[in-house]
C-alpha positions in Angstrom: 0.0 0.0 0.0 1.3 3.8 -0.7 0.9 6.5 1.5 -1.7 7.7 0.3 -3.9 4.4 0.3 -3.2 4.9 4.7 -3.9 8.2 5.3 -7.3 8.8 6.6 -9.9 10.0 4.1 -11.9 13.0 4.8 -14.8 12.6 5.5 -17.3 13.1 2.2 -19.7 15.7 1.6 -22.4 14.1 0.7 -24.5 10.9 1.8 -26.3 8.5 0.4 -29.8 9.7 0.3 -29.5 13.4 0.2 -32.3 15.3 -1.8 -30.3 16.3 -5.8 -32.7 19.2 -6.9 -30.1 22.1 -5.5 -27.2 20.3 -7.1 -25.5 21.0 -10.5 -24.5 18.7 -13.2 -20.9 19.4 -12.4 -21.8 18.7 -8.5 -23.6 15.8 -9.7 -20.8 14.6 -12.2 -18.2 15.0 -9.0 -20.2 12.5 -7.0 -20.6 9.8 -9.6 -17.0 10.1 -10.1 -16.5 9.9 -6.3 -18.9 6.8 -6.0 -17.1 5.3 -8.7 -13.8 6.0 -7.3 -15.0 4.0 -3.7 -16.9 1.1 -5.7 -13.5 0.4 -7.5 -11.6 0.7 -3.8 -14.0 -1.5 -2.2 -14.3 -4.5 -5.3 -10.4 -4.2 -4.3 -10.7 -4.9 -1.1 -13.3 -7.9 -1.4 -11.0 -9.5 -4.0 -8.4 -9.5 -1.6 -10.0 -10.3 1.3 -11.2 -13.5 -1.3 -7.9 -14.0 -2.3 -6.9 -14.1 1.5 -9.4 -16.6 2.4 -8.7 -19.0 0.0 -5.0 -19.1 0.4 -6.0 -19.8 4.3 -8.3 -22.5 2.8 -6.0 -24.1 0.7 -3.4 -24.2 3.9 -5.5 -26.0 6.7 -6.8 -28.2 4.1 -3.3 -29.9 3.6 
């Protein structure tokens, strides 16, 4: 992992939910990007944490 991956994210201005009529396109643009960005981190993450349990798996089972 980089530096960057460990330092704490701020938190994000927006949640899930929120009402969209005040918002812009380029607001609304931003956020998609942002979801987008956290959907890639956390399909990382599971395939990892997949990748983790199977090597475990294939360890105990010998």
């Amino acid at each position: 992992m980089s530096k960057d991956e460990d330092a704490p994210r701020p938190p994000a201005s927006f949640e899930i939910g929120q009402p969209l009529d005040l918002l812009s396109v380029a607001e609304l643009e931003a956020r998609i990007e942002a979801l987008r960005e956290e959907i890639a981190r956390l399909e990382a993450a599971v395939t990892s944490k997949q990748a983790a349990s199977a090597a475990a798996e294939a360890f105990f089972k010998k």
